[in-house]
C-alpha angles and dihedrals in degrees: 000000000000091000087051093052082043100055086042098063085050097107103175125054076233099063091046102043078058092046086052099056098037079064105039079051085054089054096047091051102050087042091052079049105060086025092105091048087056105054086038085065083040106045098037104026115020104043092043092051080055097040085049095048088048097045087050092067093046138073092243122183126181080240108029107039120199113003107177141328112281097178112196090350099120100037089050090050085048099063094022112040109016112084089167087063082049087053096043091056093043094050085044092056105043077053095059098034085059107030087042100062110034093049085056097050084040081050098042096048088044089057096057088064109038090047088065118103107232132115122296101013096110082062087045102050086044090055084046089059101038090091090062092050089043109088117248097233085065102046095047084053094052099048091032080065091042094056092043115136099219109033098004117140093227094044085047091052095043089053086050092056095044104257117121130256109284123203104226104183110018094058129080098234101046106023087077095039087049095057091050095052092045086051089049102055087042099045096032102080085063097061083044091054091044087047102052094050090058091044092047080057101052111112111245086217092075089057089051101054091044081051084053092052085049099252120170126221097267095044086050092054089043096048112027102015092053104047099045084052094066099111095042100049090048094051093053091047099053099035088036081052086046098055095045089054086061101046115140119132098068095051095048101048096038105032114359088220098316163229096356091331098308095134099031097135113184093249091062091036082055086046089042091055103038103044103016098045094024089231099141102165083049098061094033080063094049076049102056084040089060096038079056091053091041089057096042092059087048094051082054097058092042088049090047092046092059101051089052093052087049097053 
């Protein structure tokens, strides 16, 4: 509006041929700004999703390149004839059903108390959300040290208390478990932080009607905090399910996808195929498969989103 009222005072063909390149200068300018950011999404997402989509329909070698057409082959191996890529999306989604959960009830919980206004909590939220700045190669070396049978920390605190030694990531029934909590404590401090801003937005009117009817503490985080809450708690779970669909540092530096596949997440099998067999347009088609599961999940937020707006 205020760029139309603006080109009708112009009163020469001098004056607006100036106007019109004042602004075409302004364009040039913010595109040159968030050009980087562009061919960044171009160069490095983009092109390799289509690299990847073209690669899935050929015979593809390191040496060779492309060899002949294969059409729907390895989609149809994948579903049909591939019960480790059954195992590794088992395994994926028993990782996020549990780590999912249980990080957005930690979070939540977490939240409660860092949104709360007293002395030394900005220190404190700020010590919540160093995990997530802290880079996960580190953080798989250090608790890979902790769990350690032999030296590690926890073993070390278990054996003080008088519990045995306990193998936390060679063994089936810990080694998965392990990771999860180890993806908790690094991904956590994110959904806290998500969850304090929308807390911090919440009207204190709304605490102060439900203290009129009488409602408790409890009742007032059950029925005004949760709810208002809505937004927040379904962004963390799908980008918190997202992430867990992708996971991949953790396994490869701690397990490898061990012991006996235990912890063979879709993300390593896809590595394992790609860079330890050589079978790249294996492993472009299990891409394209995940990048499929990846968007379903998002058409369900948006979906999600919408109906919330509506109501």
């Amino acid at each position: 509006m205020k760029i139309t009222q603006a080109i009708k005072r112009v009163d020469s063909p001098t004056q607006l041929r100036w106007w019109q390149k004042y602004r075409n200068r302004n364009l040039v300018i913010a595109f040159l700004f968030v050009f980087p950011a562009l061919l960044n999404f171009l160069l490095f997402r983009y092109l390799p999703i289509f690299w990847a989509a073209r690669t899935s329909f050929y015979r593809y070698s390191f040496f060779k390149g492309f060899e002949g057409f294969v059409g729907l082959d390895h989609y149809i191996k994948i579903f049909t004839n591939d019960p480790e890529f059954i195992n590794s999306l088992k395994v994926t989604l028993i990782f996020a059903l549990t780590k999912v959960p249980i990080q957005v009830v930690l979070a939540l919980a977490l939240a409660v108390f860092a949104v709360r206004n007293i002395p030394g909590m900005g220190a404190m939220r700020a010590i919540i959300f160093i995990p997530v700045v802290t880079s996960f190669i580190v953080v798989s070396i250090v608790w890979g040290m902790m769990l350690n049978k032999d030296v590690g920390l926890v073993n070390a605190i278990l054996q003080t208390v008088g519990l045995p030694r306990m193998e936390f990531l060679s063994s089936k029934a810990n080694a998965l478990p392990s990771i999860i909590m180890i993806s908790i404590w690094k991904d956590v401090g994110y959904s806290v932080i998500v969850l304090v801003a929308a807390m911090k937005g919440i009207s204190e009117v709304y605490y102060e009607v439900a203290m009129v009817l009488g409602a408790n503490a409890w009742q007032q985080f059950v029925n005004v905090t949760i709810p208002m809450l809505r937004r927040a708690l379904m962004f963390v779970i799908v980008i918190g399910t997202l992430g867990a669909f992708q996971v991949f540092i953790p396994i490869y530096q701690l397990t490898r996808g061990g012991p006996r596949d235990t912890t063979n997440v879709i993300v390593y099998y896809i590595y394992k195929k790609a860079f330890q067999f050589g079978e790249m347009d294996y492993a472009a088609a299990l891409s394209i498969v995940l990048l499929a599961i990846m968007l379903i999940f998002s058409l369900i937020q948006m979906r999600l989103m919408r109906s919330e707006d509506v109501d």
